[in-house]
PAKELUM-228640 format. One record per atom (N, C-alpha, C): residue number from 1; residue in one letter; atom name; z negated, y negated, x negated. Coordinates in pm, whole numbers, plus 50000, padded with zeros to 5 digits. Atoms other than C-alpha are relative to their C-alpha. Last residue first. Layout:
> n,res,atom,Z,Y,X
> NUM,A,CA,Z,Y,X
...
end
This chain:
> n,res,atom,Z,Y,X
> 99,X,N,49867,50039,49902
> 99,X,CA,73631,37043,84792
> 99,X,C,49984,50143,50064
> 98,X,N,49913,49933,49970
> 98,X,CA,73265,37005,84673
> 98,X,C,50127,49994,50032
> 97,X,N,50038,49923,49892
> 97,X,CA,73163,36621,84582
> 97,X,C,50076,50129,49994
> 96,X,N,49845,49944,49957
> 96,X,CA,73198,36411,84275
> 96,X,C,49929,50109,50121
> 95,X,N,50109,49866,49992
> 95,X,CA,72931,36127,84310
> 95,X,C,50136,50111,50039
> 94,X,N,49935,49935,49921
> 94,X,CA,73067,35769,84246
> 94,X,C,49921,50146,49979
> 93,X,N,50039,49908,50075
> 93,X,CA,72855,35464,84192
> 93,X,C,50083,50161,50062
> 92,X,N,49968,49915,49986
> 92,X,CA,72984,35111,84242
> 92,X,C,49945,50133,49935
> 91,X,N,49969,49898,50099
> 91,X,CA,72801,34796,84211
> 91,X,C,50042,50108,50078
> 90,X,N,50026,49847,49957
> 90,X,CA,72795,34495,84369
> 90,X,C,50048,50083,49894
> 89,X,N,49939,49925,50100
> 89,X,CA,72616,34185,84235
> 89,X,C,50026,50143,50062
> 88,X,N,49998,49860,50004
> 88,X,CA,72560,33914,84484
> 88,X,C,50040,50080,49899
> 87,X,N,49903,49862,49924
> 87,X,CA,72552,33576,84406
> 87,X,C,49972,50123,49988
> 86,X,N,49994,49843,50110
> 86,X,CA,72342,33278,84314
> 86,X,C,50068,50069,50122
> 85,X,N,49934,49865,49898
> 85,X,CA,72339,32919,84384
> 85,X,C,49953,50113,49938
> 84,X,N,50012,49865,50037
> 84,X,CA,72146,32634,84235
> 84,X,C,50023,50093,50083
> 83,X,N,50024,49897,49851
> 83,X,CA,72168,32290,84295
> 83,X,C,50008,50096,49912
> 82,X,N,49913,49901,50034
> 82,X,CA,71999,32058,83992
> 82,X,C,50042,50031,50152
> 81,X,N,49999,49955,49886
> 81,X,CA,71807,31723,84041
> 81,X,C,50155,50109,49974
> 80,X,N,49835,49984,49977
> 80,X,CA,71699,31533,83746
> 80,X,C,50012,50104,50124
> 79,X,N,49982,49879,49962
> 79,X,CA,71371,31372,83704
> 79,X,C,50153,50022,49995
> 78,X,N,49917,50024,49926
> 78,X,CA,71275,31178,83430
> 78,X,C,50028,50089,50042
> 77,X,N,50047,50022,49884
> 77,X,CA,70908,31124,83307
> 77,X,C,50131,49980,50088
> 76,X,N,49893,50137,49968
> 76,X,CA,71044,31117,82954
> 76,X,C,49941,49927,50155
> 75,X,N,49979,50050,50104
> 75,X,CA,70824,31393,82794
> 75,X,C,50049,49844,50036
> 74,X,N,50153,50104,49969
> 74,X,CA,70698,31519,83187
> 74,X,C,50011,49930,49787
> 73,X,N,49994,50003,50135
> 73,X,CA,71082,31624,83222
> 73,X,C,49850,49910,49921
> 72,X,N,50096,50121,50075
> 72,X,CA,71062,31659,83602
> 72,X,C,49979,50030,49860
> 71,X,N,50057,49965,50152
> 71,X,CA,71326,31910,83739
> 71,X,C,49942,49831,49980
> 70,X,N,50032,50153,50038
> 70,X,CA,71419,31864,84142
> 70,X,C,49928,50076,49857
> 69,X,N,50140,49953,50058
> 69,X,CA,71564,32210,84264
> 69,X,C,50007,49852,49926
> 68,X,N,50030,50123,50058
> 68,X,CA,71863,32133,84559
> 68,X,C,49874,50006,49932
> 67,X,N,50103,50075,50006
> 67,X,CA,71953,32468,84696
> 67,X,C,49957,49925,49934
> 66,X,N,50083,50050,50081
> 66,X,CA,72289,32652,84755
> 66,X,C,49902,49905,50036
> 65,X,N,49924,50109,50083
> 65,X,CA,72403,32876,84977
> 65,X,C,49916,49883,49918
> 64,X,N,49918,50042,49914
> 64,X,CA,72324,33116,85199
> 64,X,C,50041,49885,49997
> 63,X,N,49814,49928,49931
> 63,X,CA,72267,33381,84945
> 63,X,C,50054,49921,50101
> 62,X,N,49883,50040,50028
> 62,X,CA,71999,33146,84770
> 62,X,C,50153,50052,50025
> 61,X,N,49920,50113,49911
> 61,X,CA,71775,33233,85068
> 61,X,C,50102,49937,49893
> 60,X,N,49894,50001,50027
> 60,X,CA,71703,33561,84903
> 60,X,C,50070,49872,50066
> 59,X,N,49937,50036,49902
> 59,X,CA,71359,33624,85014
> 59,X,C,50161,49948,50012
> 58,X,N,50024,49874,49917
> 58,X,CA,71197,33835,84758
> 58,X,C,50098,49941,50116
> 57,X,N,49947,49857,50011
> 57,X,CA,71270,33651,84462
> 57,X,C,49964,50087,50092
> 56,X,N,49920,49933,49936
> 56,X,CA,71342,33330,84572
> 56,X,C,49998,50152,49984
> 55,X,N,49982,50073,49879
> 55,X,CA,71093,33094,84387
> 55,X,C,50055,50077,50120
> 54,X,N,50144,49969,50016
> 54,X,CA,71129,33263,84053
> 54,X,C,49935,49973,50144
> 53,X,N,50028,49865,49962
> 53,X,CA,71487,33259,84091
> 53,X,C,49844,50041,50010
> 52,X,N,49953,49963,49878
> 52,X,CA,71453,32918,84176
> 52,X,C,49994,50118,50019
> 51,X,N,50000,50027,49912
> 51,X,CA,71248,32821,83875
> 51,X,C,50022,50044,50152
> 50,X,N,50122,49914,50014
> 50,X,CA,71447,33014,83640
> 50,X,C,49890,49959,50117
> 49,X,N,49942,49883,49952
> 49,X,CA,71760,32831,83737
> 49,X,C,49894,50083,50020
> 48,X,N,50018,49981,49843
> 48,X,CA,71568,32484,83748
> 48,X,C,50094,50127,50041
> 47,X,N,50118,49992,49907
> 47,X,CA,71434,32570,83414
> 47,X,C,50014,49993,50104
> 46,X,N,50042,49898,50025
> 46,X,CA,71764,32651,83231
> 46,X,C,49848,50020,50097
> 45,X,N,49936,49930,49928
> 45,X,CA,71882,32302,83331
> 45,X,C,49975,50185,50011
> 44,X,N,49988,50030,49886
> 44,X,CA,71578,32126,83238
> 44,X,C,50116,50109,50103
> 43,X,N,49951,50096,49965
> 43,X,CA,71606,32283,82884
> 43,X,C,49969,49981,50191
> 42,X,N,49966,50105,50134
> 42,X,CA,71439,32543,82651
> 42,X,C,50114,49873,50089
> 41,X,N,49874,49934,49951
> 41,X,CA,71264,32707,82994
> 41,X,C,50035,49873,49845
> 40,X,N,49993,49986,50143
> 40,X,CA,70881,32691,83083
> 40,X,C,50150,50047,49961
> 39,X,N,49866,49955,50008
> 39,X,CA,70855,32590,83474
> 39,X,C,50003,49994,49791
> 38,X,N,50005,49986,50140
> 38,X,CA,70495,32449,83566
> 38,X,C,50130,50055,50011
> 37,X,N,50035,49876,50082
> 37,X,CA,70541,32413,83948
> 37,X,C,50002,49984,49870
> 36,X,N,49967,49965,50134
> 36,X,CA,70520,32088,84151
> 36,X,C,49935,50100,49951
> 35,X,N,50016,49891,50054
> 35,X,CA,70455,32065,84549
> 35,X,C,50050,50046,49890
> 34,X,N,50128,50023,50147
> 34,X,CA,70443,31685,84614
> 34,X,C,49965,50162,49940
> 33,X,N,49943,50086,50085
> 33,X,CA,70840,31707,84824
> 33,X,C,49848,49967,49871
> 32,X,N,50066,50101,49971
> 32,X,CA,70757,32007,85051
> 32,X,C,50036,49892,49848
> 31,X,N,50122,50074,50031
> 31,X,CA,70803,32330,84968
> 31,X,C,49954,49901,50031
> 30,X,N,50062,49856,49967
> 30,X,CA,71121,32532,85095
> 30,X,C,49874,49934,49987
> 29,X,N,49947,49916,49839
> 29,X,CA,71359,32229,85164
> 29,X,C,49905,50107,49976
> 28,X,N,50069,50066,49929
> 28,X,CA,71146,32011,84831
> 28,X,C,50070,50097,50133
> 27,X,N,49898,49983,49939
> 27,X,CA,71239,32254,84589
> 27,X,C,49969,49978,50145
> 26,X,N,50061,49994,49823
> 26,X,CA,71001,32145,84310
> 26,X,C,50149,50045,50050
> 25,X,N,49854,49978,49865
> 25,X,CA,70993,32204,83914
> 25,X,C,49983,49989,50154
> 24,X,N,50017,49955,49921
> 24,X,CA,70797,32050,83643
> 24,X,C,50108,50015,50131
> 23,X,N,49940,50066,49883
> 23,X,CA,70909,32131,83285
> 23,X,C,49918,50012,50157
> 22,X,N,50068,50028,49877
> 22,X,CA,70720,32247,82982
> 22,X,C,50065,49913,50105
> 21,X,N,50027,50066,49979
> 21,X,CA,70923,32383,82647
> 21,X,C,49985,49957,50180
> 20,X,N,49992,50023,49878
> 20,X,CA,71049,32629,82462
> 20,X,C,49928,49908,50075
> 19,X,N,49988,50159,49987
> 19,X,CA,71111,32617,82108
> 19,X,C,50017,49947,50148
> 18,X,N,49884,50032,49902
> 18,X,CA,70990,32968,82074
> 18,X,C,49939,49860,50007
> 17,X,N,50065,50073,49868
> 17,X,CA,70799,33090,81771
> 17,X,C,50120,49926,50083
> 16,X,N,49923,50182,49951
> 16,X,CA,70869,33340,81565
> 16,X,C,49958,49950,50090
> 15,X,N,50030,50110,50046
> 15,X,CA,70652,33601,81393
> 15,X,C,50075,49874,50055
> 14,X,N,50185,49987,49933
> 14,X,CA,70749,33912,81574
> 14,X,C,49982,49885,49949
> 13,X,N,50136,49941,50115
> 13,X,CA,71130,33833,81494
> 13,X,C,49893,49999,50031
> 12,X,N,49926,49960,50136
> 12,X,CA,71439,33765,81699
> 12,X,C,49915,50079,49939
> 11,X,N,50035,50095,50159
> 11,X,CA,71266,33628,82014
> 11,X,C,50015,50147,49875
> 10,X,N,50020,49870,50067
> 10,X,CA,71341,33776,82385
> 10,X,C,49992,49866,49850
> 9,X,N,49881,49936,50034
> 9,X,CA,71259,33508,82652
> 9,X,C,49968,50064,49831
> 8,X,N,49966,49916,49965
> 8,X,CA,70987,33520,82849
> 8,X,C,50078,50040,49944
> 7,X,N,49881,49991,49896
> 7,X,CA,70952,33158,82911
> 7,X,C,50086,50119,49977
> 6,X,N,50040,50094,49890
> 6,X,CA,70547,33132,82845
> 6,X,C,50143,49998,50056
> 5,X,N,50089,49965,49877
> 5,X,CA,70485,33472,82690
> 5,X,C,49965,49843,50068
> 4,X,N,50097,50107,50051
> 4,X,CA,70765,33471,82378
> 4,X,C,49913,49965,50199
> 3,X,N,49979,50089,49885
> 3,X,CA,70868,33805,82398
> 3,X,C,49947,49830,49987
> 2,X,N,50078,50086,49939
> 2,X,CA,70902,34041,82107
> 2,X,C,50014,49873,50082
> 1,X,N,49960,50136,50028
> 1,X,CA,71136,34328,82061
> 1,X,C,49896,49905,50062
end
């Protein structure tokens, strides 16, 4: 299945094109308030999820609660200001043992 190679996401048909679109993202408590990222995502709100996880993926600081991601809409020049949590996923796996 083909990808579209700026926000990754899966696309229907080899020939299509994604209606995705250029956001910039900051998360001024980890970065600093002039540190803007490119963020490719079909809406602001989709970008400051992607964003964060993109942002967090080794260090997990959204487990201790949420974080304030600033989206810049460089079409309009308006920002908006998401939080963004995330949670744990547990899983169970069972293993039958001798008796």
């Amino acid at each position: 299945m083909p990808f579209c190679n700026k926000c990754n996401r899966y696309l229907l048909f080899k020939n299509t094109t994604c209606r995705c679109r250029r956001f910039e993202c900051c998360i001024p408590e980890w970065e600093g308030d002039d540190e803007w990222s490119d963020q490719y995502a079909a809406d602001a709100e989709e970008a400051a999820s992607k964003y964060t996880e993109r942002r967090d993926e080794c260090e997990y600081d959204c487990l201790k609660g949420p974080v304030k991601c600033r989206v810049l809409d460089p079409q309009d020049d308006s920002v908006q200001i998401f939080e963004v949590a995330a949670e744990t996923e547990i899983h169970y796996h069972a293993t039958q043992v001798e008796q």
